[in-house]
C-alpha positions as a Markdown table, in Angstrom:
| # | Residue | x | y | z |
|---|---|---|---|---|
| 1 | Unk | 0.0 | 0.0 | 0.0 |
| 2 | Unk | 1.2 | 3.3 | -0.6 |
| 3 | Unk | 0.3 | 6.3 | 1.1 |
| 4 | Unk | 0.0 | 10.0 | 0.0 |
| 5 | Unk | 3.1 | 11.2 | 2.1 |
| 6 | Unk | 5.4 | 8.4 | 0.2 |
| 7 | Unk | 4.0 | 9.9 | -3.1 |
| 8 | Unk | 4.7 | 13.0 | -2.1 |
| 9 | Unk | 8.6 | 12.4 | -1.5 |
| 10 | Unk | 8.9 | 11.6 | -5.2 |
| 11 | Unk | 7.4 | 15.1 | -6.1 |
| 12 | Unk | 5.4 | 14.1 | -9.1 |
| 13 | Unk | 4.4 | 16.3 | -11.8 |
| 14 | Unk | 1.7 | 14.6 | -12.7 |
| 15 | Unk | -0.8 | 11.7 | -11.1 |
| 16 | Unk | -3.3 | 9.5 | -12.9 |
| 17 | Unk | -5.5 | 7.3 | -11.5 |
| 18 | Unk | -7.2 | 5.2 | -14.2 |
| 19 | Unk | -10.0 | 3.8 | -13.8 |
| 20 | Unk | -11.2 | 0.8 | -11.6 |
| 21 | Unk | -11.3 | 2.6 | -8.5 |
| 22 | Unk | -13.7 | 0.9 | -6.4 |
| 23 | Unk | -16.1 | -1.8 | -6.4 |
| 24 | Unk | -18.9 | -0.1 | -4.5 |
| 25 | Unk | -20.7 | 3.3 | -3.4 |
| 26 | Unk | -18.7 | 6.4 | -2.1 |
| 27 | Unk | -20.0 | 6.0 | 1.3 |
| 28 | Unk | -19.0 | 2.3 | 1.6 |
| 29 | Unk | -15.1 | 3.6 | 1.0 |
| 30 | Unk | -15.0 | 7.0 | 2.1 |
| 31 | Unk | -12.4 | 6.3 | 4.8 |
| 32 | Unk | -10.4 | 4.2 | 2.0 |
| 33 | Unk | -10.6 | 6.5 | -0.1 |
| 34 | Unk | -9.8 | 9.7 | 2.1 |
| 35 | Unk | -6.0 | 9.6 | 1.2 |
| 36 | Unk | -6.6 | 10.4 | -2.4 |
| 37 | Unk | -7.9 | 14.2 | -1.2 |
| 38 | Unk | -4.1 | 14.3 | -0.2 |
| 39 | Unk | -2.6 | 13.4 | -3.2 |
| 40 | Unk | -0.7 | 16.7 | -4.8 |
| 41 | Unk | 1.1 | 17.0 | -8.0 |
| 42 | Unk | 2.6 | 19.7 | -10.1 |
| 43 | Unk | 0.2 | 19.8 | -13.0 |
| 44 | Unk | -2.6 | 17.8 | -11.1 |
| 45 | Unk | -3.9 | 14.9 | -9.8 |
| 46 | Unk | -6.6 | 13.2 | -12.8 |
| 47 | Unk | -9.0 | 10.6 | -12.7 |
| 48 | Unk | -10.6 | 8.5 | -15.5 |
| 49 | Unk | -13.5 | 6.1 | -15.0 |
| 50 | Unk | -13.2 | 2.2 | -15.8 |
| 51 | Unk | -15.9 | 0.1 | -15.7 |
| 52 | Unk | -16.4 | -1.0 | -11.6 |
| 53 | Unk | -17.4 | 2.6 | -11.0 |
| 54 | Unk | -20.4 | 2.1 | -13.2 |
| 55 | Unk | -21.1 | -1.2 | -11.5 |
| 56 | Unk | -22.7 | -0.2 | -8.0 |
| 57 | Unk | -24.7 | 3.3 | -8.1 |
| 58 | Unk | -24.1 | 6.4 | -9.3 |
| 59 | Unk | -20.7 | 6.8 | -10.7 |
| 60 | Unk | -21.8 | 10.6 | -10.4 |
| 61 | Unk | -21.2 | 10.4 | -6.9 |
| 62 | Unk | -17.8 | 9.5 | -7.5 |
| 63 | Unk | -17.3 | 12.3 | -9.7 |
| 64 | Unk | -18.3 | 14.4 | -7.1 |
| 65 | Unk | -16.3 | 13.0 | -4.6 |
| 66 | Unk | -13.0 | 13.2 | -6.6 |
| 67 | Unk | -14.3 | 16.6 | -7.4 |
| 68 | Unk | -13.8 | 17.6 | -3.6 |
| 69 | Unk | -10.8 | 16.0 | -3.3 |
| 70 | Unk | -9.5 | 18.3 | -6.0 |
| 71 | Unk | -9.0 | 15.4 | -8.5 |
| 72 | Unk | -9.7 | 16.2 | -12.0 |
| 73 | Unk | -12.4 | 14.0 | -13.6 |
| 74 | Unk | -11.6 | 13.4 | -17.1 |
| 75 | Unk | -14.8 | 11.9 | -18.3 |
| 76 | Unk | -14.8 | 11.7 | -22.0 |
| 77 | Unk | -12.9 | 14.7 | -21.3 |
| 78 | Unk | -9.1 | 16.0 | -21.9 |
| 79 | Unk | -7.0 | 19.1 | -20.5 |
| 80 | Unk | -4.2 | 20.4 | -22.2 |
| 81 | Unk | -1.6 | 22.1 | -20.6 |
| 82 | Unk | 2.7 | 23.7 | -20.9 |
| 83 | Unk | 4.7 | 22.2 | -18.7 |
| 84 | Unk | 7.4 | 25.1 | -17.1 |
| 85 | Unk | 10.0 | 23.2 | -19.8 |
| 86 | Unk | 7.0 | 24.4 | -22.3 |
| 87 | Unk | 6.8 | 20.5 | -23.0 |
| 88 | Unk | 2.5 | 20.3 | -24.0 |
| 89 | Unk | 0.9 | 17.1 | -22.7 |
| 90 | Unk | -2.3 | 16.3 | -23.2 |
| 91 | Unk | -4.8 | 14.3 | -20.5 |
| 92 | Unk | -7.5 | 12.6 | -21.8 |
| 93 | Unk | -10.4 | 9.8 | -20.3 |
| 94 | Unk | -12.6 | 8.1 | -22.0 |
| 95 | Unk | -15.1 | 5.6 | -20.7 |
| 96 | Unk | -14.6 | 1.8 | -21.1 |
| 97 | Unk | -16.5 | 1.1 | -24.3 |
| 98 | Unk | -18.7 | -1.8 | -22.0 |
| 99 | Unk | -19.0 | 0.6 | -18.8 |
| 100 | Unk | -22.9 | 1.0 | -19.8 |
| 101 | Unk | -23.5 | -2.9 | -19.6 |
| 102 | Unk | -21.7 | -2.1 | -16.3 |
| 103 | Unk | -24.8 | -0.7 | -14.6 |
């Protein structure tokens, strides 16, 4: 398991969580998931959905959570941004093509 404060030591510029988060409603792992509210990166901390998150309620709920947490929800969504070394990266998420059947 690693924690936030381990990530942090490695002072990342970027963090992406993809997908396949958890297999259940927000309020069933809101203690497991409190440590990814203190997840902190450069250029952001970004989420993209995989299928699990369709499979018990409303992945809007975990939307919203992440939201709170500061965690950008790339939901058939990208954000483009220039690194300080002007490098441009692009984030994208798309949902899992069978994430529908999911619910």
């Amino acid at each position: 398991l690693v924690i936030p404060s381990e990530i942090a030591l490695e002072l990342p510029d970027i963090i992406a969580i993809a997908g396949d988060l958890a297999d259940g409603y927000v309020r069933d792992f809101a203690t497991a998931a409190a440590p990814l509210c203190s997840l902190k990166a450069k250029y952001g901390v970004y989420f993209a959905t995989g299928n699990h998150e369709y499979m018990h309620g409303n992945v809007e709920e975990w939307f919203s959570y992440l939201d709170s947490c500061n965690i950008t929800v790339l939901h058939n969504s990208y954000k483009r941004f220039v690194t300080n070394n002007a490098d441009q990266i692009c984030m994208a998420g798309a949902d899992d093509l069978y994430a529908a059947k999911a619910q």
